[in-house]
DRENDOSE-564738 format. One record per atom (N, C-alpha, C): x, y, z. Coordinates in steps of 0.2 Angstrom, whole numbers, plus 5000, padded with zeros to 4 digits. Example, Ala and Ser with C-alpha at 12.3 -4.5 7.8 and 13.67 -1.06 7.14 Angstrom:
506649725039506249785039506649845039506449895035506849955036506450005039
***
This chain:
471644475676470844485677470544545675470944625677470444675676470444665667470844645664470644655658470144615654470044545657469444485657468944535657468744555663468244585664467944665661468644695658468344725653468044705646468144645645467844625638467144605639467044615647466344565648465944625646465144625642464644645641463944635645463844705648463244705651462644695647462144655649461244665643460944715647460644755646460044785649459544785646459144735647458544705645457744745647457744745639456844775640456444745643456344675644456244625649456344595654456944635656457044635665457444675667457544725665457844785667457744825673458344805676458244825687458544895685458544925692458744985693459444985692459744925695460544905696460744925691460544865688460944855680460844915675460444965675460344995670460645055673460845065680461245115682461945085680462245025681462945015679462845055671462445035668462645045659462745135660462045165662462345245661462945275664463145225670463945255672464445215667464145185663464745145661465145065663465045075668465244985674465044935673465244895667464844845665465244795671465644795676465944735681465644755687465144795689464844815696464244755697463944725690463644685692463844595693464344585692464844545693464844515701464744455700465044415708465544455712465544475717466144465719466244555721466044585718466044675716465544695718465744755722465244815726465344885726464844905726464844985724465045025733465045055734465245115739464545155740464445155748463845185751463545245745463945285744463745335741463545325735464245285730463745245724463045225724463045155729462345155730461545195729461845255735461245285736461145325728461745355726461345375718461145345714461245275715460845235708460145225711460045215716459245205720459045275721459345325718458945375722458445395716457745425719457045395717457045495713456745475708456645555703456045535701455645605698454845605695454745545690454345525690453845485685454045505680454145475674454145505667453245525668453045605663452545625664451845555657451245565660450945505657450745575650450345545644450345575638449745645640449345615646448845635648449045685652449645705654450045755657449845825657450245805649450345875643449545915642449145885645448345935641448345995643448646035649448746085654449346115654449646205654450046225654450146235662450846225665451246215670451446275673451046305678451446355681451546355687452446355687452846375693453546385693453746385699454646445696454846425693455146395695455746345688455546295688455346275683455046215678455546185676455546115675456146055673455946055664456546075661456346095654456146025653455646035648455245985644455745965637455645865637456045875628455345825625455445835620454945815616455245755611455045705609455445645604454645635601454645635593454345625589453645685590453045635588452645695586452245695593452045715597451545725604451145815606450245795607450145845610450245865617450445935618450545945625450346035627450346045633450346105633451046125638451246185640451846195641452146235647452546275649452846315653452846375654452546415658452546465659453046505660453246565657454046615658453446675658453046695656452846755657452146745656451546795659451146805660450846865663450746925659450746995663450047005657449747075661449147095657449347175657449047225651449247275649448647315646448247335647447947395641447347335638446847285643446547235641446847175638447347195637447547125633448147075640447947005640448346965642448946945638449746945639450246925636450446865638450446815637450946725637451246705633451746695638452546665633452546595638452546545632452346475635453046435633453446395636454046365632453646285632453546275625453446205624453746125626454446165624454846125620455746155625456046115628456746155629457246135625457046135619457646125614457046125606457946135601457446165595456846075592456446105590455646075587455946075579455546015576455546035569454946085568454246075571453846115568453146115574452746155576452146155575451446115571451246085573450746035566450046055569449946075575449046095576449146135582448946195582448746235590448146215594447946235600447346195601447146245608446446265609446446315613445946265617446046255623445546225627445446155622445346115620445046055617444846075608444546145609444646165600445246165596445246145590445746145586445746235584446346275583446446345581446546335575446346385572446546395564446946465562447446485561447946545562447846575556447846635555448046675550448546685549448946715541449646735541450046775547449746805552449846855555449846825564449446755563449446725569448746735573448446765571447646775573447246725572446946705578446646645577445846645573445746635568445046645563444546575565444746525569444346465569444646435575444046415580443346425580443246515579442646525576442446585576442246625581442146575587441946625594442346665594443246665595443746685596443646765593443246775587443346835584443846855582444246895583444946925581445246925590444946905595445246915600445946875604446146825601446846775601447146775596447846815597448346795592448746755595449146725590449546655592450246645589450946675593451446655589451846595591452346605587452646535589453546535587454046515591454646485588454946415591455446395585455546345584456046295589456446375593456946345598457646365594457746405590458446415587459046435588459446435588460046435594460046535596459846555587459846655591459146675589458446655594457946685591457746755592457046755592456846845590456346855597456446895601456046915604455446935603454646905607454046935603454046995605453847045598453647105599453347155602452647115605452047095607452347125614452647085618452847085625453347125624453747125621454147175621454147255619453647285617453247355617453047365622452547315626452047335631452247335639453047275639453347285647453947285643454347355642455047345639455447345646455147355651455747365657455747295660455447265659455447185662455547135655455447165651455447095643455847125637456147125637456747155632456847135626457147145622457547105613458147075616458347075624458747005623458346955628457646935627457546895631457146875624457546815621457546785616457146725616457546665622457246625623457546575618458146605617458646545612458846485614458546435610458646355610458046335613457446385614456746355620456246355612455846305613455346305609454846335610454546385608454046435614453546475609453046475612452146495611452046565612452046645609451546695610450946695612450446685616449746715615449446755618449446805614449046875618448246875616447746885620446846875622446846945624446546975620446147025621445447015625445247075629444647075634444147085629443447055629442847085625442347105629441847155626441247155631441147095634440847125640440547095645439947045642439547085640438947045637439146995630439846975630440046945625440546895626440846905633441546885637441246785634440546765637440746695638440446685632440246715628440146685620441046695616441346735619442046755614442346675619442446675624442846635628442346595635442146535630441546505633441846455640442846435639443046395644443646455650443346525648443646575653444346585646444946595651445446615648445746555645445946565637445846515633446446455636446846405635447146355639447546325632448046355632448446325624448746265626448646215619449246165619449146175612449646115609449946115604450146045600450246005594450245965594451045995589451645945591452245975587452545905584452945925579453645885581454245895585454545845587455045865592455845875589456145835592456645835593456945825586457445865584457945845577458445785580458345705576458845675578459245645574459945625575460545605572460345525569460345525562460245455559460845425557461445365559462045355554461745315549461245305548461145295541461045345536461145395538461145455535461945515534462445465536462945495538463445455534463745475528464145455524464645435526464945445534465845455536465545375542465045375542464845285547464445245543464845225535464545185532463745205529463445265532462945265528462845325523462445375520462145395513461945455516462245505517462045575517462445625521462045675524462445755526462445725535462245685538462145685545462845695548462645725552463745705557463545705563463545655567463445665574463845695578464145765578464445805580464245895577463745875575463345925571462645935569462345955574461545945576461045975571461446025568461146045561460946035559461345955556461345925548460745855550460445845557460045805559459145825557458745785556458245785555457645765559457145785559456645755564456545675563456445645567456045555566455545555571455245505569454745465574454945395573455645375574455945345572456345315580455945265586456145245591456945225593457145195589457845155588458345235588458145275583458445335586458345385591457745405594457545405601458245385605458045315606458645295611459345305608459645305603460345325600460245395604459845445603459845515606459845515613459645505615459545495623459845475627460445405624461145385627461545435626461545485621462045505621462045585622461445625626461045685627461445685635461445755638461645745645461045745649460245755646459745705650459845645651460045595648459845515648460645505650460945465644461545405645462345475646462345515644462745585647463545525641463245505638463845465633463945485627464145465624464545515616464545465611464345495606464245445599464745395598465445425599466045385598466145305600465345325606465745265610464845215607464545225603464045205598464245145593464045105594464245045588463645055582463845105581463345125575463045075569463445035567463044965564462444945568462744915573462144905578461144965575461345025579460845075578460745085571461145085566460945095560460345015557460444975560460244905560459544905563459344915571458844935574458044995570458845045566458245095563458045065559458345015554457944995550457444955551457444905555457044875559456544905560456544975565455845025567455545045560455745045556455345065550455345025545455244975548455044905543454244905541453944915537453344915534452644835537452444895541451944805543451144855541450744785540450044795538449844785545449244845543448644855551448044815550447544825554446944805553446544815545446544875546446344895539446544895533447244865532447644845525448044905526448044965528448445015531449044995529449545035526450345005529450645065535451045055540451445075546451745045546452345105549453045095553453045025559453644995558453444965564453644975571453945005574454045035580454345115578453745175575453845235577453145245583453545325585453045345592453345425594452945415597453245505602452945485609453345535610453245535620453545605621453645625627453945705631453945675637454545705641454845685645455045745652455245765657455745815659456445805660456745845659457445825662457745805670457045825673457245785679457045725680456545685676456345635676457045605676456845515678457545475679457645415672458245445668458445415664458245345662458245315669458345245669457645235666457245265666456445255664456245285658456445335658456445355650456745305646457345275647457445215643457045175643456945135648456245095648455845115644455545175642454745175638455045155632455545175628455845175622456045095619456545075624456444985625456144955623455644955627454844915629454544935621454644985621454245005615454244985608455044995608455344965599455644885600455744855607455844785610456744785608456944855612457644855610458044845617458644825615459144795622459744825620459844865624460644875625460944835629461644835624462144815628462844835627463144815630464044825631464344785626464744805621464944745618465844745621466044665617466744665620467444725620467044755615467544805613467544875615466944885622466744935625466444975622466044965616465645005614464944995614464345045614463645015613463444985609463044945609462644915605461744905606461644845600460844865602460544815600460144755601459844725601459044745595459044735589458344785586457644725588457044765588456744715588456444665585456744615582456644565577457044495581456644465579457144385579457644385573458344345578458944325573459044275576459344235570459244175570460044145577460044105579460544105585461144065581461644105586462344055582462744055587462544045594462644005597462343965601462743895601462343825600462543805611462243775614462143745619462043675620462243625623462143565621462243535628462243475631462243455636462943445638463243425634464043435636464343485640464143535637464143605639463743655645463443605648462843625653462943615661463143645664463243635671462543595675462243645672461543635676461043675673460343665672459843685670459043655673458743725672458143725677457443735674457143695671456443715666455943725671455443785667455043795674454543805669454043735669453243735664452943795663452843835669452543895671451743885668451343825672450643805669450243825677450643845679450243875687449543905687449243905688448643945687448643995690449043995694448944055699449644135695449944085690450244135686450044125678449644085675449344095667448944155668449244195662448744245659448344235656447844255653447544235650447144295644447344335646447244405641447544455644447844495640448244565640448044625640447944675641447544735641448144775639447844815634448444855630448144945632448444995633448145065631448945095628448545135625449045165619448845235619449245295615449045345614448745365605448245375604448045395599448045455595448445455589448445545587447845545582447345495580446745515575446145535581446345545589445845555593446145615599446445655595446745705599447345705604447745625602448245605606447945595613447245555618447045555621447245465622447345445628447445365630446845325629447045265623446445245624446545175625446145145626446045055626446145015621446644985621446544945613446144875617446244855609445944755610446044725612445544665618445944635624446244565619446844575622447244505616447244445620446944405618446844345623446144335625445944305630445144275630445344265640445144335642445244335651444544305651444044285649443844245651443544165652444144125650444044075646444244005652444344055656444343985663444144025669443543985672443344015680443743985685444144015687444544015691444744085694444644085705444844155706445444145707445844085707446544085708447144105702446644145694447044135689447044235687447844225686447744285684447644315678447144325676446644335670446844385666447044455669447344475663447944535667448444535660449144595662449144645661449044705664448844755658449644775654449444795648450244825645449944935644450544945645450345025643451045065642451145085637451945125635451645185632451945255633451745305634452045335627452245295622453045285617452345255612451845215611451445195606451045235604450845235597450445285597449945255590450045195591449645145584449445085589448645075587448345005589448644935586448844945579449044885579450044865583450144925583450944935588450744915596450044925598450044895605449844845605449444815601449344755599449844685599450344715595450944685594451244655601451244725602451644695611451144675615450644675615450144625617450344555620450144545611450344475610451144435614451744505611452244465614452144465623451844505627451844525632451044465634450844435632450444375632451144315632451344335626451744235624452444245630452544295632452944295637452844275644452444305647452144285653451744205655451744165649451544095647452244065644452544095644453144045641453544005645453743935644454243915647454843935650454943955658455643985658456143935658456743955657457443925657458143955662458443905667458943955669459443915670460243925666460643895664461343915668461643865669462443875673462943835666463243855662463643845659464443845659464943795655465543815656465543855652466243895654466343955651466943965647467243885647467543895642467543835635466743835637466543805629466543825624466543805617466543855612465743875611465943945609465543995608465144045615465244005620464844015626465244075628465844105626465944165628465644245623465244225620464844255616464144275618464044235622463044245626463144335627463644345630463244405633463144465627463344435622463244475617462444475610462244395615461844385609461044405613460444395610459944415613459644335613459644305607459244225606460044185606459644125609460444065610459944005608460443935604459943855606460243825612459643805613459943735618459643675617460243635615459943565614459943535620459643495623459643445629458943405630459043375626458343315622458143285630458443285634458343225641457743285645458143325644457443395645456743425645456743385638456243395633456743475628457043495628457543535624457743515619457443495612457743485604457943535601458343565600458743635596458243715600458043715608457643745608457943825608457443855607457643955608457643975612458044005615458144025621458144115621457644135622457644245623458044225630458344255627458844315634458444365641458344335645457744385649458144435655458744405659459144395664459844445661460044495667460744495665461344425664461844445663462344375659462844385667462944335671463444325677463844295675464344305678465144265673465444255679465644175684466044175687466544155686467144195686467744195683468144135691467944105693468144085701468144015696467443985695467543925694467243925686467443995684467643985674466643945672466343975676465643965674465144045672464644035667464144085664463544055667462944105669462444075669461944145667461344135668460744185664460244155663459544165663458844145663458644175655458044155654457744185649457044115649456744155643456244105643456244065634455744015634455843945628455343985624455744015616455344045611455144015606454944035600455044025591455244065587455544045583455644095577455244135573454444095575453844165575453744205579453944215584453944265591453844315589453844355582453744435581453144435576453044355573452344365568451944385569451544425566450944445569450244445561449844435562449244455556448644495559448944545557448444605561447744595557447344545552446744535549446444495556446844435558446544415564446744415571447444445571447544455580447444535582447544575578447544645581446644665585446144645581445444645585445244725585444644745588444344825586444744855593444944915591445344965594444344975601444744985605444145015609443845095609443245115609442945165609443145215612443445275612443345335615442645375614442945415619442245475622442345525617442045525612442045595607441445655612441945685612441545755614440945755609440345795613439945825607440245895607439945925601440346005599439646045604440046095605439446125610438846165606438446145607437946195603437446235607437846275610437346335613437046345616436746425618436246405618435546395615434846365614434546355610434146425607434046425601433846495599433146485600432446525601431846515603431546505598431146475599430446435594429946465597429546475588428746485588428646555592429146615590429046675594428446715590428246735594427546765590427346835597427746885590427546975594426846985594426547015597425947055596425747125599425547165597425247235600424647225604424547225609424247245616424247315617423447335618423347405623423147395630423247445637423147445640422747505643422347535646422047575649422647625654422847695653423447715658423147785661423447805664423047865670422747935662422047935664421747985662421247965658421147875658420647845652421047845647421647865646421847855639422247775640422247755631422647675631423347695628423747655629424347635626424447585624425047575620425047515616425847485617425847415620426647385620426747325616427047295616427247225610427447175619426747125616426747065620426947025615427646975618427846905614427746845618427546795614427746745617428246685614428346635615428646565614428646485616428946455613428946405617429346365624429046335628429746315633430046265632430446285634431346245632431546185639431846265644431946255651431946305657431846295663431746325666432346375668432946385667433246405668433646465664433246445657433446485651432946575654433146625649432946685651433046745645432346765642432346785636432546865636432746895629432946965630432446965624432147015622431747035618431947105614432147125608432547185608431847225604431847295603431347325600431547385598431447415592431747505590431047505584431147565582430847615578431147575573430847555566430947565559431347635558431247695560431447755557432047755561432147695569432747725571432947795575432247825576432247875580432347875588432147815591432247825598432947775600433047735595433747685598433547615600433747575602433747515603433347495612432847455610432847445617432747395619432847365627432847275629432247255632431947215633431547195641431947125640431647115648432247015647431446995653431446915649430946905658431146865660430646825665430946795671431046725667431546695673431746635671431346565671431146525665430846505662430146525660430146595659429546625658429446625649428746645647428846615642428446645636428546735640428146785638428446835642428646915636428846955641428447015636428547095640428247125638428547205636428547245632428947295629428647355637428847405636428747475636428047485633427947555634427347575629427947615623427347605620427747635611427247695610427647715605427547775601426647755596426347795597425647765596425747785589425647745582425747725576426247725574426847715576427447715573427647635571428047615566428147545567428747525571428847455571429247435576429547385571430047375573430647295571430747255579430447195579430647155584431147095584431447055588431847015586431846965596432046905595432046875602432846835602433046825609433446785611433446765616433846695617433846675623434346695626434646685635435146675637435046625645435746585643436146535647436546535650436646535656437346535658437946595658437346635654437846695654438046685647437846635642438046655635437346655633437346685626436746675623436346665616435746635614435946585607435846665602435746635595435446695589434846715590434746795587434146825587433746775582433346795585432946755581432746825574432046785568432146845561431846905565431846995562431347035563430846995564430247045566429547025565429247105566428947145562428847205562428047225563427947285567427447295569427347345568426447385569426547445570426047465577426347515579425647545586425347555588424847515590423947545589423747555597423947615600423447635605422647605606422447645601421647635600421547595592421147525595420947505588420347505587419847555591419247555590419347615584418847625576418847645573418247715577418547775573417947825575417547805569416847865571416247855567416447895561416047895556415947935548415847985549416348005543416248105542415648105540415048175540414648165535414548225532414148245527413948315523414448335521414548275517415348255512415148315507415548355504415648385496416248415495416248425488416548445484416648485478417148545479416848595475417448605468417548595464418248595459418348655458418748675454419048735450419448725447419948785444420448775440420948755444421248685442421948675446421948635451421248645457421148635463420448615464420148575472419648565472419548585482419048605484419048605489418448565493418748515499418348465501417948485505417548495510417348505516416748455519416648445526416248385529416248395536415948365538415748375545415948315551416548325555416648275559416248215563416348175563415948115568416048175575415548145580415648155587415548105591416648075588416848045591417248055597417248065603417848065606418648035606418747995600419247965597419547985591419048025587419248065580419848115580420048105576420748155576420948175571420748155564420848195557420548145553420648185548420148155540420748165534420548115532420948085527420648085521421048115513420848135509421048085502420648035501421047995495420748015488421048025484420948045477421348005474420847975467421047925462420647985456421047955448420947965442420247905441420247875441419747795442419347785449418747755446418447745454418347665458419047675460419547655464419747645470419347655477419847675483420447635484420347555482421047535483421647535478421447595475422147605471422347705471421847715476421747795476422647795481422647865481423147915484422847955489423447955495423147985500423448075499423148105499423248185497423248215501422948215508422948265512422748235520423048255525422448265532422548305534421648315536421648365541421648355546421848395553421748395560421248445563420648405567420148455569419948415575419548435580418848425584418348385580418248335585417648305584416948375583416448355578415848355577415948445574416448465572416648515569416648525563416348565558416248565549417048585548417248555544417948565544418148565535418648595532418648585523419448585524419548565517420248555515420148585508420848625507421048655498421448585496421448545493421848505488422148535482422848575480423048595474423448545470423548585466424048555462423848495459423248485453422748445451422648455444422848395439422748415434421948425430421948455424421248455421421048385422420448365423420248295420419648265426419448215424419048175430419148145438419048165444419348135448418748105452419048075457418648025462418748035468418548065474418948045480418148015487418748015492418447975499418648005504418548015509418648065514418647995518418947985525419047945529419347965536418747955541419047975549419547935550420047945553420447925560420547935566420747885569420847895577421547905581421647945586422547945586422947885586422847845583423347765581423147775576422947795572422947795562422447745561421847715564421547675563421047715560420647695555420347705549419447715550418947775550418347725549418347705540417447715541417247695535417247745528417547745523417747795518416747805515416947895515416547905513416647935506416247915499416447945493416048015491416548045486416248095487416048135479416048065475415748045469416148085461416148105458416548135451416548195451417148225450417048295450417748315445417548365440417848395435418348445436419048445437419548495438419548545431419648605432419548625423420148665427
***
């Protein structure tokens, strides 16, 4: 008998995979599910004992801080963020060392700070988004069995972070964030301190199709993780994972590697998508913990690529790929103890459409909804259960969720079947090996019908009978024509890109005088604009053209929609410029707009008893001031032509109102000239030019 019962092969099936059963396989005990056989209290309670969730895709968008974190593994491509090992701050600068990954990656493919994609430099400096400035560098390594400690943190805490804190075999992230001005913190870092994920490849796995000494074509050796390569290759996923001391804690040796070399082919059978597209047929990624419970991690992988292990007779694993084969063992009435068709036309159990979500990498790896497969509205009925949802955290293509849709639609609608067989008919000691079987039993309604395998396989060796359930298929049960079943993938939430805040419209400076102590005016720069919102708040910036006194601000109130300078320097120009602020960031200046200062724009009155007297060389002016109480000096324009708008200003003088006053003008060639004398007032405002007609230099 113990030998009988070694040859028996356990299924752990994608499609009904209990806790039990999938615990006998990772201990190896394909007899514990067997009539008659029981485990020991303590066994027991280790198979039921309950471990984390496998984490969902939507996990990974946040880094993890706490003591000891359960290393994270990574299988195929997936975005995530990661594990905190350090975190100190030094000299303004923030250091984080993040581990990804607790085993070696093949690579990095996109960094991501908060929801922004990062763009690196040679040097690890993030140049894109722009806000960052030069203030986030980003390194990175791979997980390699003797890596290098970062520099970075190794300089600035040597007594806590040293060159032997490597971090050998972890796949792990540098980010050091430099502090910026204040008045620039939320434009450099508009979501605070920035929040890394990452989008990688995982895991390097063992291919025997790749392994010249197991029948297959190349350097692979599954006792040599070196010569392994990255996949997104499902079928190897679980080959990895049975044989990892996270998952099945089993060893290649005991791998029916035809089998897995068989399944990979499978996973990478070339199917058309909606769009004429060609893809893999069951690749994907996911990430996991090590503390998560095996048993479930296989389950995503399963479910995913529609694979079934099992035990074969010769105690090694095998694998079920997911395709239909054709069956080559026959069932026939002779051979039937007993048999149980169940129409399964209940209303209270028809589906009627399937709900898929899958994980999407052309939308930042985010869970989306795929197409409802089926029509849940096609009967009014509240006794009907209208739709299933399907969701594997391992999909990461519409038309791949679609797929399982469909079968997870023709399944839960299929006729069940549950069979008691002899056990010593021919072939029938074969089931537990096979995944599809026929049964004929025409009196049934059973004509050569297909029977999937849904049920573990019972073997009563007492009275030399087999039985097992499964449901009535076709040999198109894997067809699919993604042109009319796959349907539109559903909509995600595209962020909008954030655009700031608004820079200010229709600013218009202008010079205002005001009356100040003693009768005299001064002169400020009143702006205005248009309004936006009431919560925005303008700065107005202002300086000298010559740059003599320095930069200056005013800000106004909030939603105000007009602000006003200081007093200015009475005739000097000015350069103006506007901006808004929101929230504490704020939009672009807007262009200069340049000014100059007019205390006083009233013009003083006209010089009078203008002349002019020549000489050699020189000519000398003299006149007699307005009595202006505004007048400040006279102004001296001399043209060769009689010209004022194209004369030259020669000279001012500074005098008293109503005072005779003259000026020497030298330095004048022999010849004809012309001039104009002209009052001003302390702002350089101009009167009326008086001329003072042609005069001969000899």
């Amino acid at each position: 008998m113990p030998g009988i019962i070694d040859s028996i092969a356990l299924i752990v099936s994608s499609l009904a995979t209990t806790t039990f059963a999938a615990n006998a396989l990772y201990l190896g005990t394909s007899a514990a599910i067997y009539a008659g056989l029981s485990l020991g209290a303590a066994a027991l309670q280790g198979a039921f004992a309950s471990k984390p969730e496998v984490p969902k895709p939507d996990d990974g968008s946040y880094n993890l801080k706490q003591s000891v974190p359960s290393l994270a593994y990574v299988l195929g491509r997936v975005k995530k963020g990661g594990d905190y090992v350090f975190l100190e701050e030094r000299s303004g600068k923030a250091h984080h060392i993040i581990v990804w990954a607790g085993h070696r990656i093949q690579n990095y493919v996109q960094h991501y700070l908060h929801d922004e994609k990062a763009t690196l430099a040679g040097d690890g400096t993030v140049t894109s988004p722009a806000h960052f400035g030069n203030a986030v560098q980003i390194l990175r390594r791979l997980g390699l069995n003797a890596e290098t400690a970062y520099p970075g943190a190794v300089s600035e805490f040597p007594t806590i972070w040293n060159n032997n804190c490597r971090g050998d075999g972890l796949a792990s992230v540098y980010m050091r964030v430099s502090t910026v001005d204040q008045e620039e913190y939320l434009d450099v870092f508009p979501n605070q301190m920035p929040e890394h994920s990452a989008v990688g490849d995982g895991a390097l796995l063992y291919d025997p199709r790749k392994d010249s000494t197991q029948g297959g074509s190349g350097s692979h050796r599954y006792n040599d993780p070196g010569t392994w390569e990255f996949s997104r290759n499902i079928a190897l996923m679980r080959l990895w994972h049975l044989c990892h001391p996270v998952g099945g804690k089993m060893s290649y040796e005991n791998m029916y590697l035809p089998d897995w070399a068989n399944a990979a082919d499978v996973c990478d059978e070339n199917v058309t998508n909606r769009n004429g597209d060609t893809e893999r047929r069951y690749h994907g990624g996911f990430w996991f913990r090590a503390s998560n419970d095996p048993i479930e991690v296989g389950r995503i992988m399963d479910e995913a690529a529609e694979l079934v292990v099992y035990e074969r007779a010769d105690g090694k694993i095998g694998v079920h790929a997911g395709e239909f084969v054709t069956p080559n063992v026959r069932l026939t009435a002779n051979s039937v103890y007993s048999i149980r068709v169940d129409k399964n036309k209940r209303r209270a159990n028809t589906v009627l459409g399937v709900r898929g979500r899958y994980v999407d990498p052309n939308a930042d790896y985010i869970t989306k909804d795929a197409a409802i497969y089926g029509d849940p509205y096609a009967v009014v009925d509240d006794n009907t259960e209208r739709t299933r949802t399907f969701e594997n955290a391992a999909i990461q293509s519409h038309n791949h969720c679609q797929r399982k849709q469909k079968l997870t639609y023709i399944r839960a609608n299929a006729r069940k079947i549950s069979i008691v067989a002899d056990y010593t008919a021919d072939g029938v000691r074969d089931i537990p090996y096979r995944r599809f079987v026929t049964v004929h039993y025409p009196s049934r309604g059973l004509a050569e019908a297909v029977v999937e395998i849904t049920s573990s396989v019972t073997i009563d060796l007492r009275n030399m009978r087999i039985s097992f359930s499964g449901i009535l298929v076709t040999p198109s049960l894997y067809d699919f024509n993604a042109a009319t079943e796959e349907g539109e993938p559903g909509e995600a939430v595209e962020p909008l890109p954030d655009e700031g805040v608004p820079a200010p419209t229709d600013f218009m400076p202008t010079i205002q005088t005001e009356v100040v102590s003693g009768g005299s005016t001064a002169a400020f720069i009143n702006a205005t604009w248009d309004f936006v919102d009431s919560t925005l708040t303008y700065e107005m910036e202002y300086d000298r053209t010559s740059g003599s006194t320095g930069v200056q601000s005013a800000f106004s109130q909030a939603g105000a929609t007009q602000v006003r300078s200081g007093y200015l320097v009475d005739g000097e120009e000015y350069k103006v410029r506007l901006r808004a602020w929101g929230g504490g960031t704020k939009s672009e200046w807007t262009a200069y707009e340049f000014l100059t200062a007019t205390a006083d724009p009233v013009a003083p009155g006209v010089v009078t008893s203008v002349s002019v007297t020549p000489a050699a060389g020189q000519a000398t002016f003299q006149w007699t001031a307005p009595n202006s109480a505004n007048y400040y000096a006279c102004r001296i324009y001399i043209n060769t032509v009689n010209n004022l708008g194209t004369a030259t200003l020669s000279a001012t003088e500074y005098g008293p109102p109503s005072a005779t006053d003259l000026r020497v003008v030298t330095s004048l060639a022999a010849g004809t000239y012309y001039a104009w004398l002209r009052s001003i007032n302390p702002s350089g405002v101009e009167g009326t030019a008086v001329a003072t007609g042609s005069f001969v230099v000899s």
